[in-house]
C-alpha positions as CSV (number, residue, x, y, z in Angstrom):
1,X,114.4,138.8,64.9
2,X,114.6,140.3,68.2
3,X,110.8,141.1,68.3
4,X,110.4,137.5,67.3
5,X,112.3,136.4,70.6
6,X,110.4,138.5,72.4
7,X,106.7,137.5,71.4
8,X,107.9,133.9,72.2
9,X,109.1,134.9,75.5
10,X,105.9,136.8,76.7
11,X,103.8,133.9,75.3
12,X,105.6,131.5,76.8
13,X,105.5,133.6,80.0
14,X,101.6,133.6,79.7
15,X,101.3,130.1,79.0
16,X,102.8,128.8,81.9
17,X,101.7,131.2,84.6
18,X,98.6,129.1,85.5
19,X,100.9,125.8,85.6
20,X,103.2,127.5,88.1
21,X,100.4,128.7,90.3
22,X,98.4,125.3,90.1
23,X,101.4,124.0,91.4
24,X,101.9,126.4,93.9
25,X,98.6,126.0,94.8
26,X,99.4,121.8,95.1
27,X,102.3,122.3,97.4
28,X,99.5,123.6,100.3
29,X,97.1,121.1,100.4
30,X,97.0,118.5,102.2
31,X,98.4,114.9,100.7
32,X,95.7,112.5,100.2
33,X,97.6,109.7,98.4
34,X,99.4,107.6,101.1
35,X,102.6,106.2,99.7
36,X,103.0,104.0,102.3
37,X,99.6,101.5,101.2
38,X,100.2,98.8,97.7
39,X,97.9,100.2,95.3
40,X,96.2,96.7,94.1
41,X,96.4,95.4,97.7
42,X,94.4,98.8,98.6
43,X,91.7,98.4,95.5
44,X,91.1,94.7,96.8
45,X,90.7,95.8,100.6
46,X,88.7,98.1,99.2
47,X,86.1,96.0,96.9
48,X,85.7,93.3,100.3
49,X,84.6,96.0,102.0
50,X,82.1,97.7,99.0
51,X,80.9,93.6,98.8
52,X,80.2,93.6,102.4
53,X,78.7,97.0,102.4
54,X,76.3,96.6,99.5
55,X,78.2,99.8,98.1
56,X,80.7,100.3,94.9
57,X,84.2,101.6,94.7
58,X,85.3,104.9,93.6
59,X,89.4,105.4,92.5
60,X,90.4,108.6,92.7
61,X,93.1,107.4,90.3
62,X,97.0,110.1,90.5
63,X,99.0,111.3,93.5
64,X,100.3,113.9,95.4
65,X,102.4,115.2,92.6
66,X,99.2,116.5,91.0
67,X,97.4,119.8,91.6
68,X,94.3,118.7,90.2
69,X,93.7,115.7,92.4
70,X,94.1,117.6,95.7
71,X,92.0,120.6,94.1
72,X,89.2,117.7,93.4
73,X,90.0,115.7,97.2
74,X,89.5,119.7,98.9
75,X,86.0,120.3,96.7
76,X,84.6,117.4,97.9
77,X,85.9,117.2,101.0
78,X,85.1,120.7,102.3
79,X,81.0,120.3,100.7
80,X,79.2,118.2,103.0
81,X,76.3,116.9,101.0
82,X,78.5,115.4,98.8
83,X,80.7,114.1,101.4
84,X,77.4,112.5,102.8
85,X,76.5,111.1,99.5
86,X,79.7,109.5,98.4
87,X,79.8,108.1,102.0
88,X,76.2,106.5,101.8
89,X,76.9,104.9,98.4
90,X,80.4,104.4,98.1
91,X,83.7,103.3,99.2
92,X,86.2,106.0,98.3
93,X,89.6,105.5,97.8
94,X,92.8,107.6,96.3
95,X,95.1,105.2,94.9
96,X,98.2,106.2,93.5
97,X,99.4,105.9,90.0
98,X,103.2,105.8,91.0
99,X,105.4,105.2,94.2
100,X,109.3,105.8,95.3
101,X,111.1,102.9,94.5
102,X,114.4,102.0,97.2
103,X,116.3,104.7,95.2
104,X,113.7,107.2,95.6
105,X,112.5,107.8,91.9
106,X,109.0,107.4,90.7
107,X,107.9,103.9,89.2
108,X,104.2,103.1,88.1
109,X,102.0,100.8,89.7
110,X,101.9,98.5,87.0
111,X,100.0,96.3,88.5
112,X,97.2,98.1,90.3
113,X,96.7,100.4,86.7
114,X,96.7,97.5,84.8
115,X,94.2,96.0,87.9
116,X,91.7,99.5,87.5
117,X,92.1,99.2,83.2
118,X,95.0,101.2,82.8
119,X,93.2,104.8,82.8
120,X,96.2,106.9,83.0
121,X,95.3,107.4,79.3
122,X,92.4,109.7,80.5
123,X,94.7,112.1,82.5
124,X,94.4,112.3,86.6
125,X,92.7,112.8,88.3
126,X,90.5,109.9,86.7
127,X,88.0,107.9,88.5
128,X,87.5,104.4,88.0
129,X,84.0,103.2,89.3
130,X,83.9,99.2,90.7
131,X,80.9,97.3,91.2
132,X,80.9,95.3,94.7
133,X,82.1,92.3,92.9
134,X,85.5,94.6,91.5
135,X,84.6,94.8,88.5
136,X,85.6,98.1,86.2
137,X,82.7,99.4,85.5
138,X,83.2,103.1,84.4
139,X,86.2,105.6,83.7
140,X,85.2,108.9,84.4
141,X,87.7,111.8,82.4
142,X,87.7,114.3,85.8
143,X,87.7,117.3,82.8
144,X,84.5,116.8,82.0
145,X,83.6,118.0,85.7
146,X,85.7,121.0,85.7
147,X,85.0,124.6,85.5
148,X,87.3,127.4,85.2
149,X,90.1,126.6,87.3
150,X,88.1,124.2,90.1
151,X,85.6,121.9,89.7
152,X,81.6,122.3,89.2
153,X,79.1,120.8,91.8
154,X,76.3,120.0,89.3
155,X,78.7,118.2,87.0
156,X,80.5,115.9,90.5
157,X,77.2,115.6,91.5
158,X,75.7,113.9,88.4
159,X,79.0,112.0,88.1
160,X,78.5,110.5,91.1
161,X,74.7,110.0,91.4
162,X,75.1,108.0,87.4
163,X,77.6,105.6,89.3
164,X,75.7,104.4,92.5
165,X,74.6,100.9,92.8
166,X,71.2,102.2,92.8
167,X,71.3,103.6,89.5
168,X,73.3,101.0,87.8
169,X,71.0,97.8,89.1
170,X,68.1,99.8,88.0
171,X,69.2,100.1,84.6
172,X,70.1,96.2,84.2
């Protein structure tokens, strides 16, 4: 029995060491989700401006809370050819999938989710691609552009070059 008890420590131990640092690693980064801005007000500012811009919109769908969405915000901020791209064909935003109500707990943003298609279902960070008119036009799972424990430039790179206006009027 004791033996028992202590296989399922260790393992347990194990499993949740990459969790723990993850989150370490979350706590020093730099917050990109502002919890000040309205979620569907911020997707709408955001389509005007892809309309006006001839561009699309890119969600960066989660929040602060998550080590993966600042691990994906630092990759691509910190490479500058695809900071150039995204800039050139899109309008990036992070919107976030849950504020602090007046009592200081967490509450979804029910509206904006349900504005973007609901993709909380795909896990977060998840991306949700908008045509200049708003329009949802792609979920994008971020696992599928992971490797190891960070993300893989080939992978963001073809995610985002799929999605540009470019590339989706030319295959209409």
């Amino acid at each position: 029995m004791k033996a028992k008890i202590f296989i399922t420590t260790i393992l347990t131990v194990l499993l949740t060491l990459p969790c723990i640092d993850l989150n370490a690693q979350a706590q020093q980064r730099k917050p990109v989700y502002d919890d000040s801005l309205d979620p569907l007000a911020q997707v709408e500012q955001a389509v005007v401006q892809a309309h006006n811009t001839g561009k699309f919109v890119i969600c960066q769908v989660g929040g602060n809370w998550c080590p993966w969405c600042l691990l994906f915000a630092d990759f691509i901020s910190q490479d500058e050819e695809i900071m150039n791209f995204i800039n050139e064909n899109f309008v990036y935003i992070h919107v976030n999938n849950q504020l602090k109500n007046a009592e200081g707990k967490n509450v979804p943003c029910t509206a904006a989710m349900a504005r973007l298609g609901n993709p909380g279902r795909f896990g977060y960070p998840v991306f949700v691609v908008l045509d200049s008119d708003g329009k949802v036009i792609h979920f994008q799972d971020s696992s599928y552009l992971e490797e190891g424990r960070g993300y893989n430039k080939t992978k963001v790179m073809r995610f985002f070059k799929n999605w540009t206006p470019a590339a989706v009027n030319a295959a209409k």
